[in-house]
C-alpha positions in Angstrom: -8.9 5.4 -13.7 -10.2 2.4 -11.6 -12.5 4.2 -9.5 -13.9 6.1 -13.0 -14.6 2.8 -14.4 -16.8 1.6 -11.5 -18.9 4.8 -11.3 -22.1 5.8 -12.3 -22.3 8.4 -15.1 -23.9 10.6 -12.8 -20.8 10.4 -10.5 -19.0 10.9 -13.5 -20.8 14.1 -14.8 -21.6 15.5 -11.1 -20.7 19.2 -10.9 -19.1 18.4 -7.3 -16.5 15.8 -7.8 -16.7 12.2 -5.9 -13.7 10.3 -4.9 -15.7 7.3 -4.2 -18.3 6.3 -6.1 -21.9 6.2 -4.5 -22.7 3.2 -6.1 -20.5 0.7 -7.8 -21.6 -0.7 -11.9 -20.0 -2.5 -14.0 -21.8 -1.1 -17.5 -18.8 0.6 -18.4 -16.4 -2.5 -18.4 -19.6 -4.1 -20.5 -19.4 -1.2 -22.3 -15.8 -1.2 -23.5 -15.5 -4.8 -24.3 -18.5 -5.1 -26.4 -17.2 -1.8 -28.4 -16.5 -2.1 -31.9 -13.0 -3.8 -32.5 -12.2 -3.8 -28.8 -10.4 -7.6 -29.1 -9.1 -7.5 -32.4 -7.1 -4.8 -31.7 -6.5 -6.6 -28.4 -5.1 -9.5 -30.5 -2.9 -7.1 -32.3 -0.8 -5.2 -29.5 -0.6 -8.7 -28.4 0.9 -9.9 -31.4 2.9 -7.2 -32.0 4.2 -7.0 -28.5 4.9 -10.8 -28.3 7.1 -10.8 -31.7 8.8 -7.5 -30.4 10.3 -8.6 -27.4 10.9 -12.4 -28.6 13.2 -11.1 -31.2 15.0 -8.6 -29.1 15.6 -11.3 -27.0 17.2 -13.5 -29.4 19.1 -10.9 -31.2 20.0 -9.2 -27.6 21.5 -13.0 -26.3 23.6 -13.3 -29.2 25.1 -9.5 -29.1 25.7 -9.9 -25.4 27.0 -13.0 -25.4 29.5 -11.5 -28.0 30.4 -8.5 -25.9 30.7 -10.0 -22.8 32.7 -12.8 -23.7 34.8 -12.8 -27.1 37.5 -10.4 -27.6 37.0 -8.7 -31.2 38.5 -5.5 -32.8 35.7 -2.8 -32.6 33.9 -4.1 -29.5 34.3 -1.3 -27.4 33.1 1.2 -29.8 29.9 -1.4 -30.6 29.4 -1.0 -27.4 29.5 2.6 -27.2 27.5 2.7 -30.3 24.5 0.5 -28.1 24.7 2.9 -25.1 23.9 6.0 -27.2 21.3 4.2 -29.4 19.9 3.4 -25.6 20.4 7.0 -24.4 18.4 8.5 -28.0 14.9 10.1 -28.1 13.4 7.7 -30.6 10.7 10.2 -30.7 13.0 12.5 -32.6 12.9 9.6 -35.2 9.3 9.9 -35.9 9.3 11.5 -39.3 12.1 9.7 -40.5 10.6 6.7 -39.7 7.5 7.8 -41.5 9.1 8.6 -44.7 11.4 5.2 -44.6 8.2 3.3 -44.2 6.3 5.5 -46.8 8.8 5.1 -49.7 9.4 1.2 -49.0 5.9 0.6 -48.7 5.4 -0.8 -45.4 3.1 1.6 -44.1 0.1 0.6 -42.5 1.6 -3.3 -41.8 2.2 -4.7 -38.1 5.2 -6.1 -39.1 6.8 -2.9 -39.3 5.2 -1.8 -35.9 7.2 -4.7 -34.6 10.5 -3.8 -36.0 10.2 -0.8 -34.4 9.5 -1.7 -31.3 11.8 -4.1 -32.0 14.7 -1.1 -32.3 13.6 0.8 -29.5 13.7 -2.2 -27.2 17.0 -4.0 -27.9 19.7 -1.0 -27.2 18.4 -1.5 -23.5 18.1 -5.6 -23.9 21.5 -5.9 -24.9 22.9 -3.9 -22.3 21.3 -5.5 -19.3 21.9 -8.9 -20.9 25.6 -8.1 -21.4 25.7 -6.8 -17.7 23.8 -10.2 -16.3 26.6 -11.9 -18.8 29.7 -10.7 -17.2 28.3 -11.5 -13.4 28.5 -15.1 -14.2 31.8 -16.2 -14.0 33.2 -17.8 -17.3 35.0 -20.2 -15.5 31.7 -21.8 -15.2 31.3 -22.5 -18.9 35.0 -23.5 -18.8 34.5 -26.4 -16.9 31.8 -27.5 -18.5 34.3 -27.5 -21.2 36.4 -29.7 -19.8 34.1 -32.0 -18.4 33.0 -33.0 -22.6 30.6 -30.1 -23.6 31.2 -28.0 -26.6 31.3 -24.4 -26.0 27.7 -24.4 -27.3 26.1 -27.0 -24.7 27.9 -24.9 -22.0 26.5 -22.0 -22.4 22.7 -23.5 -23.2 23.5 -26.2 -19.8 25.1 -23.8 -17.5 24.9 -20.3 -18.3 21.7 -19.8 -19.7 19.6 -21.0 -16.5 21.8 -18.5 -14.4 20.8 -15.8 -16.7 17.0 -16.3 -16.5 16.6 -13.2 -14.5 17.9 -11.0 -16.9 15.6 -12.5 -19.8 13.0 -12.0 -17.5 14.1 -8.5 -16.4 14.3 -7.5 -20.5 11.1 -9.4 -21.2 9.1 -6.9 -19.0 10.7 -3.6 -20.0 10.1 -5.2 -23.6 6.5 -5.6 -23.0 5.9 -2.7 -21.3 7.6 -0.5 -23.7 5.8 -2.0 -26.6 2.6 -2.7 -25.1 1.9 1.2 -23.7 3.5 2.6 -27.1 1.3 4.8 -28.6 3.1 7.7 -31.1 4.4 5.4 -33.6 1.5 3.2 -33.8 -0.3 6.4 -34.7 2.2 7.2 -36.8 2.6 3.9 -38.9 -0.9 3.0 -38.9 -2.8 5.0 -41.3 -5.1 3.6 -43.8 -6.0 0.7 -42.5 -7.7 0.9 -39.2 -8.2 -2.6 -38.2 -4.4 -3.0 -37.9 -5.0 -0.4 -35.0 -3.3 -0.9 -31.4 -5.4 -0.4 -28.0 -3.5 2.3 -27.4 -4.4 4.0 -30.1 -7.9 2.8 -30.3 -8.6 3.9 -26.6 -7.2 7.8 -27.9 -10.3 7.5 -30.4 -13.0 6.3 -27.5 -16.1 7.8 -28.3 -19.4 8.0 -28.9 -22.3 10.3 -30.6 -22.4 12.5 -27.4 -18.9 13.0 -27.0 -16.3 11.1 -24.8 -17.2 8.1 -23.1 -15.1 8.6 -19.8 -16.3 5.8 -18.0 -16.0 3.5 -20.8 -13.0 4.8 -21.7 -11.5 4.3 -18.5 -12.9 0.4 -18.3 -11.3 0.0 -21.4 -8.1 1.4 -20.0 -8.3 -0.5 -16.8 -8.5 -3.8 -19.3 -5.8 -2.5 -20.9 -3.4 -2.3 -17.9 -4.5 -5.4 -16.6 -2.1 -7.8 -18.4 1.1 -5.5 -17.8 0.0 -5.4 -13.8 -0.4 -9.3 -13.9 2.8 -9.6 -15.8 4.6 -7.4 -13.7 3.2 -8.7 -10.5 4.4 -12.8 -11.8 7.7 -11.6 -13.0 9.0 -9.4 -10.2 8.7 -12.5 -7.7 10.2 -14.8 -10.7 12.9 -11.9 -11.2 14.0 -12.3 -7.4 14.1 -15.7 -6.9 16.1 -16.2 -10.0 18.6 -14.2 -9.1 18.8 -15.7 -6.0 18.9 -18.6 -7.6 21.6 -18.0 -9.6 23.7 -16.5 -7.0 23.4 -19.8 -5.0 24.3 -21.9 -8.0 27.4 -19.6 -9.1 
């Protein structure tokens, strides 16, 4: 995909295939940002991707902090209920999802592209928080306790910096997963095109004489940019916190 995006469209259209381009241009990055619509619907998997995995996050803490540390009736079968949501096809969802968003009216709305994403992503959040949960010792929090903090303060003084690298860890599945998602954003987003997702925006790159590869895959290397950057400064974050953590506990 890189090497496409830096090569001539001779390279591109030569009968005998090039590995390396002959010469190196950058028309086709040019190309793909000054396309029609190509940061608007930049702005929107960004939006949409952003509210995704901030709510799964907060939704995610509270459900693991319930399963990993109060004892209720029915826990074990919520989280049974969790590792099969986790385990689903949500493909197989597709056309119920359509016609649930069809009959309610909330077709063609990023907001309902979020709670989607939303669903998909917080089976798995909740499970890896709940797992990063029960590897920090609760006596922690329990001497806090003692020492004057509620058991509120505890966990937001103590137990929340130690689990850092499991709301990092969610945070980038999250993103990924919502960021590169491109059947129900096809699905959901009809009418209304400018509510359109890179995704599904780079599926429809083209021009009067047919596909734009080189474009196409400029656009697509801009598109996996901010998951590679995000990926690159959270693994290094994702270690050390961890490391971190297992120092402090």
């Amino acid at each position: 995909m890189i090497l496409t995006a830096f090569k001539p469209t001779r390279d591109i259209q030569a009968e005998t295939p090039v590995f390396l381009p002959t010469d190196l241009t950058l028309d086709h990055f040019s190309a793909g940002v000054n396309a029609d619509g190509f940061w608007s619907f930049w702005r929107n998997s960004l939006l949409v991707t952003a509210s995704c995995v901030l709510l799964a996050l907060v939704v995610a803490l509270g459900a693991a902090f319930a399963v990993a540390r109060l004892r209720w009736r029915g826990r074990r079968g919520f989280v049974l209920m969790v590792f099969i949501a986790q385990v689903a096809p949500w493909e197989a969802l597709l056309i119920p999802m359509y016609v649930i968003a069809r009959d309610t009216d909330m077709l063609d709305r990023l907001a309902t592209l979020s709670l989607v994403y939303f669903m998909i992503t917080l089976p798995f959040t909740i499970v890896t928080l709940r797992s990063f949960l029960t590897a920090i010792p609760v006596e922690l929090e329990e001497a806090a306790q003692v020492d004057g903090c509620t058991r509120a303060a505890a966990f937001r003084r103590v137990t929340l910096p130690l689990l850092a690298p499991g709301l990092l860890a969610t945070s980038l599945f999250g993103f990924i997963t919502a960021w590169n998602e491109f059947a129900f954003a096809n699905m959901l987003i009809i009418k209304n095109q400018d509510d359109r997702t890179l995704p599904v925006w780079l599926s429809s790159f083209s021009n009067v004489f047919g596909t734009d590869w080189g474009a196409t895959m400029a656009a697509s290397a801009l598109f996996a940019l901010p998951v590679l950057v995000l990926f690159l400064v959270l693994q290094s974050r994702v270690s050390a916190g961890m490391t971190g953590g297992a120092v402090k506990g």
